[in-house]
C-alpha atoms as an extended CHARMM CRD file, in Angstrom:
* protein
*
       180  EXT
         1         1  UNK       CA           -171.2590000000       -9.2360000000      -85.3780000000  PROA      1               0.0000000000
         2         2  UNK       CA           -170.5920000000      -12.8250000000      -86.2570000000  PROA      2               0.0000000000
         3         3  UNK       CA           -167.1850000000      -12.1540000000      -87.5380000000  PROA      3               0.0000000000
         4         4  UNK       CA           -166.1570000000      -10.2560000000      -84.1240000000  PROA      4               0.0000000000
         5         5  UNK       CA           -167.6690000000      -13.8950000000      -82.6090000000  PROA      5               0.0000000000
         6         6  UNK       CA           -165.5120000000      -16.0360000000      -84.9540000000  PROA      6               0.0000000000
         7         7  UNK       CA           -161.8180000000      -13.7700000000      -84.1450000000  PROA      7               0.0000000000
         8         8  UNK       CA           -163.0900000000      -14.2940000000      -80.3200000000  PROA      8               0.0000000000
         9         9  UNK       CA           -163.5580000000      -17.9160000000      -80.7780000000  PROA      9               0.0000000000
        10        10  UNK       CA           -160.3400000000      -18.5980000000      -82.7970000000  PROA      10              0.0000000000
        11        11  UNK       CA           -158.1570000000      -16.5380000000      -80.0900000000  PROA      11              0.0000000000
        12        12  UNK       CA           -160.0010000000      -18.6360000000      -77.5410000000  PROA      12              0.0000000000
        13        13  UNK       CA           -158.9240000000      -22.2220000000      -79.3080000000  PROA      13              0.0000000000
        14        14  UNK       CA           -155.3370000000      -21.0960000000      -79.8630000000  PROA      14              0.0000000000
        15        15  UNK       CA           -154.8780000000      -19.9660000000      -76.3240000000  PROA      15              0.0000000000
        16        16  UNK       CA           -156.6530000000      -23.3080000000      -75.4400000000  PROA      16              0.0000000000
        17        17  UNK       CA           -154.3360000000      -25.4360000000      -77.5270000000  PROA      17              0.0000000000
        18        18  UNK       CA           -151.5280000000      -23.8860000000      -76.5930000000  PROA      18              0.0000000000
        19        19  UNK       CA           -152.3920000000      -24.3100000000      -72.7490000000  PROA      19              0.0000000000
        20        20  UNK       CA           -153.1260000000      -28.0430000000      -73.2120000000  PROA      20              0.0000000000
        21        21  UNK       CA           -149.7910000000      -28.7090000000      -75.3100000000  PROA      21              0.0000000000
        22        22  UNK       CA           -148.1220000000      -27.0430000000      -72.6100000000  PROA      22              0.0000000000
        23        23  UNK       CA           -149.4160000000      -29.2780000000      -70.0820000000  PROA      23              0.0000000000
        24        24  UNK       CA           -149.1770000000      -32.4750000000      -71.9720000000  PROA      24              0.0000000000
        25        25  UNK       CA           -146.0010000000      -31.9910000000      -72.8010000000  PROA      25              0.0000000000
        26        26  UNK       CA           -145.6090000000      -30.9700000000      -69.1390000000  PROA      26              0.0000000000
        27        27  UNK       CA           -147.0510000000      -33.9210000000      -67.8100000000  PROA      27              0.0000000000
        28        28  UNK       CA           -145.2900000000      -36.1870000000      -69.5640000000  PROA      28              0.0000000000
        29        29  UNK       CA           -142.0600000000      -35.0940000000      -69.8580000000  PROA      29              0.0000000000
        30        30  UNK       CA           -139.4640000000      -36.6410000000      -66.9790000000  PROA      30              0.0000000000
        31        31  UNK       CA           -136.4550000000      -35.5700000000      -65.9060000000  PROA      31              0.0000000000
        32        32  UNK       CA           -133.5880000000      -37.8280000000      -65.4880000000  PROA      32              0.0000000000
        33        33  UNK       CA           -131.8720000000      -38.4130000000      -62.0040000000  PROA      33              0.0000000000
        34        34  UNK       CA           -128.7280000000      -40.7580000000      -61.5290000000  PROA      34              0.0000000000
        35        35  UNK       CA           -128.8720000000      -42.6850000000      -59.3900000000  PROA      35              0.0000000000
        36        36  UNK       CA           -125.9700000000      -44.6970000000      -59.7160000000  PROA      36              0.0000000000
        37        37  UNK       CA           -124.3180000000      -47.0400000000      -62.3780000000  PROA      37              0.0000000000
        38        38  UNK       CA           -124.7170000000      -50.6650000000      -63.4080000000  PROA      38              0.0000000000
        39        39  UNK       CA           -121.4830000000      -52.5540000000      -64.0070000000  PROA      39              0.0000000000
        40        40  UNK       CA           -121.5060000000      -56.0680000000      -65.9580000000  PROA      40              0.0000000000
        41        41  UNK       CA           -118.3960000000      -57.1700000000      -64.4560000000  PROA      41              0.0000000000
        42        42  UNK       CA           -116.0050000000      -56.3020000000      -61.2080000000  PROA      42              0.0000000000
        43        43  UNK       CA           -115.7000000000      -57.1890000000      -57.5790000000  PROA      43              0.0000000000
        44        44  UNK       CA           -119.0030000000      -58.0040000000      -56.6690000000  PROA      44              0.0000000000
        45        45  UNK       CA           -120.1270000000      -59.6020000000      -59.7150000000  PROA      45              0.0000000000
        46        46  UNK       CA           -117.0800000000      -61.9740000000      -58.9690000000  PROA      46              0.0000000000
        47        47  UNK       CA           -117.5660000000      -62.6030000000      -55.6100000000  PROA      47              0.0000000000
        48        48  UNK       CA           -121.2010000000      -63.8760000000      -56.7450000000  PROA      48              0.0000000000
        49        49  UNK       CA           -119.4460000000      -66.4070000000      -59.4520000000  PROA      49              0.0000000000
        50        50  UNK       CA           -117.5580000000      -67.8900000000      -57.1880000000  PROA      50              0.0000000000
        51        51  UNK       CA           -120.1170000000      -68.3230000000      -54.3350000000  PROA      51              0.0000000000
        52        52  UNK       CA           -122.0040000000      -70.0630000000      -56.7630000000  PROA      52              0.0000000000
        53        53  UNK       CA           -119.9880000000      -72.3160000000      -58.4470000000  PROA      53              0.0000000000
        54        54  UNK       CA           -119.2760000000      -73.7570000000      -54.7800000000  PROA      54              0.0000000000
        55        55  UNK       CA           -122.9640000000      -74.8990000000      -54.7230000000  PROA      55              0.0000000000
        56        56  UNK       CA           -121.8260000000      -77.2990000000      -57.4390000000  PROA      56              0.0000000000
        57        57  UNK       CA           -120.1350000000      -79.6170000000      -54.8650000000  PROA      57              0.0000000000
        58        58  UNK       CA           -123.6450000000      -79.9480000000      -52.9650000000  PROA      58              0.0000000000
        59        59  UNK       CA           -121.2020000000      -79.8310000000      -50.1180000000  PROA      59              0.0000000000
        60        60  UNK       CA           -123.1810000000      -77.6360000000      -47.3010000000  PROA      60              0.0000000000
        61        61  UNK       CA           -119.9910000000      -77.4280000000      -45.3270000000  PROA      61              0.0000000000
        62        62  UNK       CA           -118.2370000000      -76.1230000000      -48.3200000000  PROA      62              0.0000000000
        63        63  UNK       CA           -121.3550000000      -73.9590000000      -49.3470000000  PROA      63              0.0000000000
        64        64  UNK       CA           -121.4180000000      -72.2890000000      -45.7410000000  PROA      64              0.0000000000
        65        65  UNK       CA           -117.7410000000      -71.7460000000      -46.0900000000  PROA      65              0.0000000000
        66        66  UNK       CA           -118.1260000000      -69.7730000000      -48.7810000000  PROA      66              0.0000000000
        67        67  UNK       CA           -120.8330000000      -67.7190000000      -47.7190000000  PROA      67              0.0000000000
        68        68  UNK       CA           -118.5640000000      -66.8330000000      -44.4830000000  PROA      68              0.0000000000
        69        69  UNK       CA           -115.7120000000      -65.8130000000      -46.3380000000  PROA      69              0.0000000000
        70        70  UNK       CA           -117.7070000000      -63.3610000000      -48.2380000000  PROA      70              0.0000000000
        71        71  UNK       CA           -120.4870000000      -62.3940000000      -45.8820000000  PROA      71              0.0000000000
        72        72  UNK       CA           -121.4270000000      -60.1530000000      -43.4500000000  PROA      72              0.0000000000
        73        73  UNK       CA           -121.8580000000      -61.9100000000      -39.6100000000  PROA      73              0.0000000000
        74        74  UNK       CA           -125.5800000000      -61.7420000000      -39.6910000000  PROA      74              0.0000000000
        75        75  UNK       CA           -126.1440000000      -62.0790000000      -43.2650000000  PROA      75              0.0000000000
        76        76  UNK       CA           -130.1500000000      -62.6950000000      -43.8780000000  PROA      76              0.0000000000
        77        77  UNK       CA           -132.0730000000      -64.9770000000      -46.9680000000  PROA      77              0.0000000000
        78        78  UNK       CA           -135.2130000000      -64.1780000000      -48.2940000000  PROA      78              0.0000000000
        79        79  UNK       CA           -137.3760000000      -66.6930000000      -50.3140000000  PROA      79              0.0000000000
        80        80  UNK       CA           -140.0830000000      -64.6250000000      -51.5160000000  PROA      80              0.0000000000
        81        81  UNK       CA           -142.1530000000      -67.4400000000      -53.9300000000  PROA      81              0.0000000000
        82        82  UNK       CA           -141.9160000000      -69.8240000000      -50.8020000000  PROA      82              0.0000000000
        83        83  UNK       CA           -141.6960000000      -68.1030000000      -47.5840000000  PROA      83              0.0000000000
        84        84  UNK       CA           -143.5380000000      -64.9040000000      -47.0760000000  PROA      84              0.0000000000
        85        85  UNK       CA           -146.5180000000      -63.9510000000      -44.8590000000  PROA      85              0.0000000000
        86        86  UNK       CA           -148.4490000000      -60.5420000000      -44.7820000000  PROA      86              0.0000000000
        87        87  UNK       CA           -145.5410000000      -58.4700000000      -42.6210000000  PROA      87              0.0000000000
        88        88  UNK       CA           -142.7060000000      -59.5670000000      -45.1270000000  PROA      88              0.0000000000
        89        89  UNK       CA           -144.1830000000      -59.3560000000      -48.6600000000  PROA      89              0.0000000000
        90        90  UNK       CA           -139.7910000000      -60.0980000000      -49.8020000000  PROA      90              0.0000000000
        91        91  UNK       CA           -140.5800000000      -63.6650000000      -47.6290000000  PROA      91              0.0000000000
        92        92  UNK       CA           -139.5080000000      -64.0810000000      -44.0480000000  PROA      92              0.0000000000
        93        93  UNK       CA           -135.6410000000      -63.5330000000      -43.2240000000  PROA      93              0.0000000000
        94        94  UNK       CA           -133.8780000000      -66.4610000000      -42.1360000000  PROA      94              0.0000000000
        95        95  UNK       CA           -130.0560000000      -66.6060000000      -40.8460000000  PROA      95              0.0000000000
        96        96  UNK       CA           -127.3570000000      -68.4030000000      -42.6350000000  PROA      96              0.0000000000
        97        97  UNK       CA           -127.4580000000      -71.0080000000      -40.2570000000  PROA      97              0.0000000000
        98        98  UNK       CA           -130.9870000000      -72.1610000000      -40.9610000000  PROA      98              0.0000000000
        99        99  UNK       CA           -130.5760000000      -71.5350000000      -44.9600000000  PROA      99              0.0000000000
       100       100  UNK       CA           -127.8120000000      -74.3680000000      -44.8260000000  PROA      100             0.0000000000
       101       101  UNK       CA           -130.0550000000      -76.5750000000      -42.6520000000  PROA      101             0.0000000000
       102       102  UNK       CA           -132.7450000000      -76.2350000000      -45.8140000000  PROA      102             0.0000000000
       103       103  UNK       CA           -130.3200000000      -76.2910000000      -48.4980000000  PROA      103             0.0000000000
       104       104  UNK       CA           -129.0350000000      -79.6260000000      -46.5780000000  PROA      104             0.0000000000
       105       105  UNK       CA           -132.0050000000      -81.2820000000      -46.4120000000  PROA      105             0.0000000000
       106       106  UNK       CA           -133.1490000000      -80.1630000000      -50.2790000000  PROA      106             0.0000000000
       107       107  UNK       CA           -129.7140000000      -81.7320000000      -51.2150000000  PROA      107             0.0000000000
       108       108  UNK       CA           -130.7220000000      -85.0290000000      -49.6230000000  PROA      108             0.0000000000
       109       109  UNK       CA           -133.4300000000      -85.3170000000      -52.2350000000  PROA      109             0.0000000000
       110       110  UNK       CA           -131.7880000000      -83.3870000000      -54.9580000000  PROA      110             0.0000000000
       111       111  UNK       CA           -128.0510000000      -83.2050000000      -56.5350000000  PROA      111             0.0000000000
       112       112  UNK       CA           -126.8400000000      -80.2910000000      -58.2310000000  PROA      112             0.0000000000
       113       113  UNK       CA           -125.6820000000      -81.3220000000      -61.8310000000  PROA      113             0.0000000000
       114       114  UNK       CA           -124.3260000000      -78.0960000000      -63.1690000000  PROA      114             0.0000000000
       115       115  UNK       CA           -125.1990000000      -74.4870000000      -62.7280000000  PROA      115             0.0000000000
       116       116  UNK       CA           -124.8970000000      -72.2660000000      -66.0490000000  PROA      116             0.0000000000
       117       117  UNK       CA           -124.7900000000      -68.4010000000      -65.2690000000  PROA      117             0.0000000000
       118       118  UNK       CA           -127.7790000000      -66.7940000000      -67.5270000000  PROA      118             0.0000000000
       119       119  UNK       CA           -126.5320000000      -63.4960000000      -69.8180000000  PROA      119             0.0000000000
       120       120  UNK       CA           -124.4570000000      -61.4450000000      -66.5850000000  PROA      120             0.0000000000
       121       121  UNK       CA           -125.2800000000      -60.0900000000      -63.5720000000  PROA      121             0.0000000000
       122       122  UNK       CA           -126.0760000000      -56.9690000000      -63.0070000000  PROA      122             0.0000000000
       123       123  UNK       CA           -124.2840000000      -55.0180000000      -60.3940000000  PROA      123             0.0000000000
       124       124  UNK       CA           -126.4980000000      -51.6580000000      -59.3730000000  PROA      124             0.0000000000
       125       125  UNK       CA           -124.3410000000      -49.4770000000      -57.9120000000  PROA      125             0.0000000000
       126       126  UNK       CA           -126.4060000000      -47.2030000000      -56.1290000000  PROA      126             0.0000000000
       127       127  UNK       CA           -126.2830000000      -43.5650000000      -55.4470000000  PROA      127             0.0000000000
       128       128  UNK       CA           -127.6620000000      -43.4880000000      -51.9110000000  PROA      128             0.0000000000
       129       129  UNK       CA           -127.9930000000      -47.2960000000      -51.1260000000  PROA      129             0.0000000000
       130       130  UNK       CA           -125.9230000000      -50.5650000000      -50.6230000000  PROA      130             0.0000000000
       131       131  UNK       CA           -125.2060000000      -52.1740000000      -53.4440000000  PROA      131             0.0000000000
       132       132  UNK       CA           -126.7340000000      -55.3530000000      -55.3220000000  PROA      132             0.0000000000
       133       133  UNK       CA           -126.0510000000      -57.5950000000      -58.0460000000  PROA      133             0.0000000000
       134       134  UNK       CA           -128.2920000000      -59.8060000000      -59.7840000000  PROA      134             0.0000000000
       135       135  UNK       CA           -127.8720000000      -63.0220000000      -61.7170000000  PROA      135             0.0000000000
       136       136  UNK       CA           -129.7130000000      -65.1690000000      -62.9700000000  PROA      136             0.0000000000
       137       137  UNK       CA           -128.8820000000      -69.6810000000      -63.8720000000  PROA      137             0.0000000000
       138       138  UNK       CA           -129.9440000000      -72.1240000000      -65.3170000000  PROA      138             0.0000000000
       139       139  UNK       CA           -129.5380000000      -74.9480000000      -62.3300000000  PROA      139             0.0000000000
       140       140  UNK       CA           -129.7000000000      -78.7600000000      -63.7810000000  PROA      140             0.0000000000
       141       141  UNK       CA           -131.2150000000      -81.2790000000      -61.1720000000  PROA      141             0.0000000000
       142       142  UNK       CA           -131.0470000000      -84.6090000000      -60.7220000000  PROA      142             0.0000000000
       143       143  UNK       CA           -134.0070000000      -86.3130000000      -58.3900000000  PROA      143             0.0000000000
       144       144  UNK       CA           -131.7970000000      -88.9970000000      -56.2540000000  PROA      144             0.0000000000
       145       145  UNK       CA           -134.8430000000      -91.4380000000      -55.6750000000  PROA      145             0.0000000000
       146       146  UNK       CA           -136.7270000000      -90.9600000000      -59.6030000000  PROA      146             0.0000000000
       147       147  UNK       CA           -132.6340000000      -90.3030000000      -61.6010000000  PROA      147             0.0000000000
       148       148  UNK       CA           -135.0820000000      -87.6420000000      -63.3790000000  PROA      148             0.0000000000
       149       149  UNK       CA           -133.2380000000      -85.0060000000      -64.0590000000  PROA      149             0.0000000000
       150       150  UNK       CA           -134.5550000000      -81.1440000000      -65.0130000000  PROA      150             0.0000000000
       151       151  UNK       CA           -133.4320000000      -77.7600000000      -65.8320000000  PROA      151             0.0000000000
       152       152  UNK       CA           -135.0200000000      -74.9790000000      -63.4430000000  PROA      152             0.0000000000
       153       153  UNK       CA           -134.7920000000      -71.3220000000      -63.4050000000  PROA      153             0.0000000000
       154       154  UNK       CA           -133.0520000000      -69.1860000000      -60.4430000000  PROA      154             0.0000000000
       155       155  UNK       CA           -132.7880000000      -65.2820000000      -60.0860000000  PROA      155             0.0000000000
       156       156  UNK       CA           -130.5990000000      -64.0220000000      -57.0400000000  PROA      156             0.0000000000
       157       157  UNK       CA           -129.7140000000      -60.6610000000      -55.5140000000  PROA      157             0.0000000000
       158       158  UNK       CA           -127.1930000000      -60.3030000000      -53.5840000000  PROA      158             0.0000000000
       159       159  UNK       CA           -126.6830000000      -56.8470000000      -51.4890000000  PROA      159             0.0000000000
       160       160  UNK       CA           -123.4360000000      -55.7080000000      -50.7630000000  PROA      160             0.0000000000
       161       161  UNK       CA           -123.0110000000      -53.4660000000      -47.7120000000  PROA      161             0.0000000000
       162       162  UNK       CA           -120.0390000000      -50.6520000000      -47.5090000000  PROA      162             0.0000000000
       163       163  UNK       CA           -117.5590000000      -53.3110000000      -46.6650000000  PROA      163             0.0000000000
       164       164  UNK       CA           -118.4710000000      -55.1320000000      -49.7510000000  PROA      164             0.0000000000
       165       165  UNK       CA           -119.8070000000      -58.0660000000      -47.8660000000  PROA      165             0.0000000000
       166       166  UNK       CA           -122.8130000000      -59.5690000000      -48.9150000000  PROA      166             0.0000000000
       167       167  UNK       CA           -125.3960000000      -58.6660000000      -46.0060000000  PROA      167             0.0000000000
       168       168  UNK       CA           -128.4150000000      -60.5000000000      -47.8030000000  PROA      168             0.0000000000
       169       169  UNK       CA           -129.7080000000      -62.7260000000      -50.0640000000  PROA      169             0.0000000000
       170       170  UNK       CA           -133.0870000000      -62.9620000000      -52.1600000000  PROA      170             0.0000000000
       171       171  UNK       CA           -133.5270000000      -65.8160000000      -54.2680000000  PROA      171             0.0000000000
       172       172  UNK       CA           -136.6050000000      -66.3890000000      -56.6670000000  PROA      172             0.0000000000
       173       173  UNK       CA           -136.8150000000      -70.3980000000      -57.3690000000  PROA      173             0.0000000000
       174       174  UNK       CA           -139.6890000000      -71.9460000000      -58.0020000000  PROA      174             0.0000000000
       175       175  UNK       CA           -139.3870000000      -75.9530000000      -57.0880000000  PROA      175             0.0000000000
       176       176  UNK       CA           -142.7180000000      -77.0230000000      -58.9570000000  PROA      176             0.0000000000
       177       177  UNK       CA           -140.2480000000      -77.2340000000      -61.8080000000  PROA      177             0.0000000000
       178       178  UNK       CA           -137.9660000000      -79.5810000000      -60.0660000000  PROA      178             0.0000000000
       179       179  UNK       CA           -137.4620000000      -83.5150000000      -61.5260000000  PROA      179             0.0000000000
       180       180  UNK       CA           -140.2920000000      -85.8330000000      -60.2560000000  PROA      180             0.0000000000
């Protein structure tokens, strides 16, 4: 009787393993979707070069130039660190118009030494979406009132829409680290 017990109760654990290998390996096994390509280099990715290397003149007019030539008409910034409220967790859009007006009054406190690109950007191509490349710098600062100067940290996305004009902006910059 005991051995009739045992076959049961071996049958029952291999049946058992087996069911719980099949669904762990079911569970966490993932199948993989494309959904588009990254590209270190093209177009886009040299559209963003250039628009930044203009900030190096700290010239706004020169800045919004730039931004026009390149840019949708209603192109929208996002400073998520700085400027965001409950209803826009990626920070409140503003219009290019008022992003210059800020930029122009930072740059009356601040001048833009150099700008050094950081690795490459990244340009997502997506599948179903507009496109977006981001970069990331290393921005050198100089206070105008202290001469301090300091290295800070900036992370941009720019998203491309079918035209391949840039339609927004989302910049991560932290100015805590900025030269007393």
């Amino acid at each position: 009787m005991f051995g009739f017990i045992n076959h049961k109760f071996l049958k029952m654990k291999k049946i058992s393993m087996l069911l719980f290998f099949l669904f762990y390996a079911n569970s966490f096994s993932q199948i993989k979707q494309l959904n588009g390509s990254v590209y270190k280099d093209g177009g886009y990715v040299n559209s963003v070069r250039s628009l930044m290397s203009t900030y190096k003149t700290n010239d706004i007019s020169k800045i919004k130039k730039a931004y026009k030539k390149i840019s949708s008409d209603n192109i929208i910034f996002r400073d998520p660190l700085n400027n965001m409220d409950g209803q826009n967790p990626f920070g409140v859009s503003i219009s290019l118009e008022n992003e210059m007006e800020n930029m122009g009054g930072f740059l009356k406190s601040y001048e833009l030494l150099s700008i050094e690109e950081v690795g490459y950007p990244d340009h997502l191509d997506y599948k179903e979406n507009n496109d977006l490349v981001i970069s990331w710098w290393n921005i050198n600062w100089r206070n105008k009132s202290s001469g301090n100067e300091k290295i800070t940290h900036l992370m941009v996305g720019h998203h491309f829409n079918q035209n391949g004009k840039i339609i927004s902006e989302t910049y991560y910059f932290n100015p805590s680290g900025l030269p007393k």
